[in-house]
C-alpha positions, 0 to 999 in steps of 0.5 A, spaced: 547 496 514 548 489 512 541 485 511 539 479 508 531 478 505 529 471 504 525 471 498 526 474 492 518 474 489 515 481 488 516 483 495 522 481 496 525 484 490 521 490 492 524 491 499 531 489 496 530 495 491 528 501 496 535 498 502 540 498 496 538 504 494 540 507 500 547 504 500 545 499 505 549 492 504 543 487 501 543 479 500 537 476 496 536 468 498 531 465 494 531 457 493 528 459 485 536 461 481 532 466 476 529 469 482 536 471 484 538 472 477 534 478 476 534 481 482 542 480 482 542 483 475 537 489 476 539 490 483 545 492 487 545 487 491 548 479 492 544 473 491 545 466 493 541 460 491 539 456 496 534 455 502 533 460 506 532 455 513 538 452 510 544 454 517 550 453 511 546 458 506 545 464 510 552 462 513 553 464 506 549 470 506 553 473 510 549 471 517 555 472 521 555 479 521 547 481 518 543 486 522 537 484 520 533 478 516 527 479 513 523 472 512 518 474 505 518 467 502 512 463 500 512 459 506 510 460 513 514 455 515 521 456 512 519 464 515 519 462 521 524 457 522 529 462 518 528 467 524 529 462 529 535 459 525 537 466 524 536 467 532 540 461 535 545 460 530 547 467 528 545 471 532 542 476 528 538 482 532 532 484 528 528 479 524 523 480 521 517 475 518 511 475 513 505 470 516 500 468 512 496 463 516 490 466 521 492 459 526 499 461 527 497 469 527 492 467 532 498 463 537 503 469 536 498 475 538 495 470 544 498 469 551 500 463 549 505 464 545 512 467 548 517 471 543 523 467 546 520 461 543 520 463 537 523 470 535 521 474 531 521 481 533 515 484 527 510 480 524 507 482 518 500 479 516 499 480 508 491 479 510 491 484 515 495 489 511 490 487 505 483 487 510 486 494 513 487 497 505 479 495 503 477 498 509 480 504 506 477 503 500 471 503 502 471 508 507 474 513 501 468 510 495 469 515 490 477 514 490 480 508 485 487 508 490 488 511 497 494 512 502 494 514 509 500 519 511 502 524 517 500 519 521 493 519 519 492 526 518 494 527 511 491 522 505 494 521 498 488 519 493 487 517 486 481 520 483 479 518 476 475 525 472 470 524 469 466 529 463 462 532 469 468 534 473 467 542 474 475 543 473 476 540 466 480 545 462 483 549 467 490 550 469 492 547 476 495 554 478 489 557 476 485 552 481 489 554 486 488 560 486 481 558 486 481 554 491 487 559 496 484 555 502 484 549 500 489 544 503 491 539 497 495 538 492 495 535 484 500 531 485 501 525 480 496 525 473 495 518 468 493 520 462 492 515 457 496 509 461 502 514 462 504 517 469 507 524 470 508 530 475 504 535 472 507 542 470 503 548 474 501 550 468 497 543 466 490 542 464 486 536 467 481 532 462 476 527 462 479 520 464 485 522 467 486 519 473 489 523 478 493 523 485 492 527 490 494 529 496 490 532 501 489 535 508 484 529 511 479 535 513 478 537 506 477 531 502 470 531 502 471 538 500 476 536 494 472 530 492 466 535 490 471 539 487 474 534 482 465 532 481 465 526 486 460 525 491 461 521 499 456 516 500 456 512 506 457 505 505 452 502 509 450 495 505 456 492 502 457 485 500 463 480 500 466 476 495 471 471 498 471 468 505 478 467 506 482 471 511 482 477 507 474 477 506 473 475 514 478 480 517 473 486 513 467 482 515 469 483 523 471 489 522 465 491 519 461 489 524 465 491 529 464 498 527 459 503 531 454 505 525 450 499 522 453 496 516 449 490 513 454 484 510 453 480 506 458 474 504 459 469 498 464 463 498 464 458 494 468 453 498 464 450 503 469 449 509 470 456 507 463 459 508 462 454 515 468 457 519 466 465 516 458 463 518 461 461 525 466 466 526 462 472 524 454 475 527 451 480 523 454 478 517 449 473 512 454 468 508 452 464 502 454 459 499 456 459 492 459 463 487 460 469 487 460 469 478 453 466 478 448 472 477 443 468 481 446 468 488 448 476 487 441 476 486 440 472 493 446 476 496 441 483 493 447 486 489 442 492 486 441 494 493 448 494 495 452 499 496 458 497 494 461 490 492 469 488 496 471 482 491 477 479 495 478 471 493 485 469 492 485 469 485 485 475 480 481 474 475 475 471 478 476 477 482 475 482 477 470 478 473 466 478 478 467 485 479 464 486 473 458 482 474 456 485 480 456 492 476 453 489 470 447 486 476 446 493 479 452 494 484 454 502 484 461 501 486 466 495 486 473 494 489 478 488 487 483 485 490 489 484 484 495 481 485 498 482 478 499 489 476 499 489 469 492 487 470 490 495 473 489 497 466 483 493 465 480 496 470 477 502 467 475 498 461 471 493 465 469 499 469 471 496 477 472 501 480 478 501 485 482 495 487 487 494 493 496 492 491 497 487 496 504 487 493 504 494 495 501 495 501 506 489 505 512 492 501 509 499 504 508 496 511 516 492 512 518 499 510 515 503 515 517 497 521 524 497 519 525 504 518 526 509 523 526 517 523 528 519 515 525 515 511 518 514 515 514 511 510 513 509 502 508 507 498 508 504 490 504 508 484 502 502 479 508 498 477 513 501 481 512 507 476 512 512 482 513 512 490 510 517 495 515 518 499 514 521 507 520 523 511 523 528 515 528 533 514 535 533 517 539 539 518 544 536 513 540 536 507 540 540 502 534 544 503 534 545 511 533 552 511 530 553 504 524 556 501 521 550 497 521 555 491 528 555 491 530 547 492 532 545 485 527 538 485 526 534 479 521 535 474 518 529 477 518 530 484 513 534 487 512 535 494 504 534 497 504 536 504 508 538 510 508 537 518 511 543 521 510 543 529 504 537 528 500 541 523 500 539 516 501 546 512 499 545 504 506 547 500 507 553 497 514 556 493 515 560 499 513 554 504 521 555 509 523 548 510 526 547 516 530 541 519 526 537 524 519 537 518 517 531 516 515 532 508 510 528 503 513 527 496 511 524 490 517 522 485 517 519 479 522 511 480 528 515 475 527 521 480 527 517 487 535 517 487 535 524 486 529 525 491 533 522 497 540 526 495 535 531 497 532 529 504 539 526 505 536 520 506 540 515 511 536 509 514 536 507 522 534 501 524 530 500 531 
């Protein structure tokens, strides 16, 4: 499969590392030349310098005989035109767009707008994916990251273990004796800033941060085991005003159970559209750092603190703000991965990868069977990987005790016959499951010889 990614920042480079890996024919365009140095140098791929709505670049892309084009460049304009360029001049059959700006997704998804006037066959909202994420995180409080899989039914979550948890100290095959009912597995520990796949015979200590796979039914029931409580969110209040901070607030007020919410946005035209757009929510006007409008916002009184601007470091500065002024919870939208590590020391409590979310989002629109969905681990360290097993793979027909897996692979949760099983060592799998595996970055290519992993596109 030929296809041609527009864009060679952290998502583009991000989705030309997944489709290389699987043996597909890869060209990055980027107009910044040690952009495509890095990903030519690092990656399997071609890269070619050069604007990416250019005719005369893409025709050296290779556009002539591409099967798909995937827009991701900082500009919504030159995503949009490089689709239509790649439609009408090269007839490439699949494009792919990343938008941004709420004006063109509101024409797009109205009866106004028409696909053969601009063909784009996916459109992917960054904002969207990244309002969608907060939601998760607040619906999951007492968890720091969070990932819906088997269509909804199983759910990865990362659980930091604090000195109360009542299961320190004790081997992970020990807790699944102890707990022979409960859907969930142990898939991925941190411990002091470095990720692995745990042994059966591992213990779990005080501040390591976990991952775990979990059947949706039993999460409340795995949270009170690793000492986490549920609360109910039910007055919240959002620092940023944009289109990720609007999309939660409509969402929240869209909901059936009340929540109060309320909205602080320092840029006035800002705040004037979200205070227009939205109902219930109360929206101030200011800055989200200032201790006295988070006393006027009631910061003690919240529940919890969704910050959500478009620059990191306010986000986290004013996560610990909110903490500090008696805020329970705080959430932080994050861009720069090599800011997470911060996040224990400030004491923020979950934070939303917009990087990881639309690199997750293109993947699962572009796929189709297989490889059904992946989801990043901090930097790329690891991936949860969801797909289904084809009678040609090596383990069709295997008790999973038997498939030779990496020591940095572990397999989180199966569907058989539309019901998710939690894996064991005399779990049979059989072609047509579709299985969830954590794997390490090193152990991913060796994960994908085992699934077979071929790639169709709609």
């Amino acid at each position: 499969m030929k296809v041609i990614i527009c864009g060679a920042g952290q998502v583009g480079w991000q989705i030309a590392r997944h489709l290389s890996n699987e043996k597909n024919d890869v060209t990055v365009v980027d107009n910044n030349p040690e952009l495509v140095a890095r990903a030519t140098d690092t990656l399997d791929v071609q890269g070619i310098t050069g604007f990416a709505s250019y005719p005369d670049v893409l025709d050296r892309a290779g556009a002539r005989d591409a099967d798909m084009i995937i827009a991701a460049t900082f500009s919504d304009e030159v995503n949009m035109v490089t689709c239509q360029v790649a439609h009408s001049v090269f007839s490439i059959p699949r494009k792919i767009a990343r938008l941004r700006s709420q004006s063109y997704l509101t024409a797009i998804y109205s009866d106004l707008y028409r696909r053969d006037h601009m063909p784009i066959d996916v459109v992917i909202s960054p904002e969207k994916e990244v309002a969608e994420a907060a939601l998760q995180r607040l619906a999951d409080p007492a968890a720091f990251d969070t990932e819906n899989f088997l269509s909804g039914q199983a759910q990865l979550l990362g659980i930091q273990l604090d000195e109360d948890c009542p299961v320190l100290n004790t081997p992970l095959r020990q807790l699944t004796d102890l707990f022979s009912t409960l859907r969930a597995i142990v898939v991925g520990v941190r411990r002091e800033g470095t990720l692995f796949a745990p042994e059966p015979g591992d213990q779990l200590y005080d501040k390591d941060q976990i991952y775990l796979c979990t059947h949706r039914e039993d999460v409340p029931r795995a949270m009170e085991i690793f000492g986490k409580t549920q609360s109910k969110q039910e007055r919240v209040v959002i620092i940023g005003g944009g289109n990720v901070g609007l999309a939660v607030a409509k969402a929240l007020e869209a909901r059936t159970e009340r929540v109060r919410a309320k909205m602080i946005e320092k840029n006035r035209k800002c705040a004037e559209r979200a205070a227009n757009a939205l109902e219930r929510t109360i929206v101030l006007h200011g800055d989200g750092l200032s201790a006295d409008l988070l006393a006027e916002a009631n910061i003690t009184r919240a529940d919890a603190v969704l910050c959500v601007t478009d620059d990191d470091k306010t986000n986290l500065l004013a996560a610990v703000r909110a903490k500090a002024e008696g805020c329970p919870m705080a959430i932080a939208l994050v861009n720069d991965p090599t800011l997470v590590p911060l996040m224990e020391p400030l004491d923020v409590d979950a934070y939303i990868n917009p990087r990881a979310t639309t690199v997750s989002s293109i993947l699962r629109h572009i796929r189709h069977g297989r490889v059904r969905q992946i989801y990043s681990i901090g930097d790329a360290e690891a991936e949860v990987i969801e797909a289904q097993v084809l009678s040609t793979s090596p383990m069709a027909g295997q008790r999973l005790g038997d498939v030779g897996f990496p020591e940095g692979a572990l397999v989180g949760a199966i569907e058989k016959g539309g019901k998710v099983v939690r894996p064991t060592g005399s779990t049979r799998i059989e072609e047509g499951d579709i299985i969830v595996i954590f794997a390490m970055a090193s152990e991913v290519p060796e994960v994908e010889r085992l699934l077979q992993v071929s790639v169709d596109f709609f």
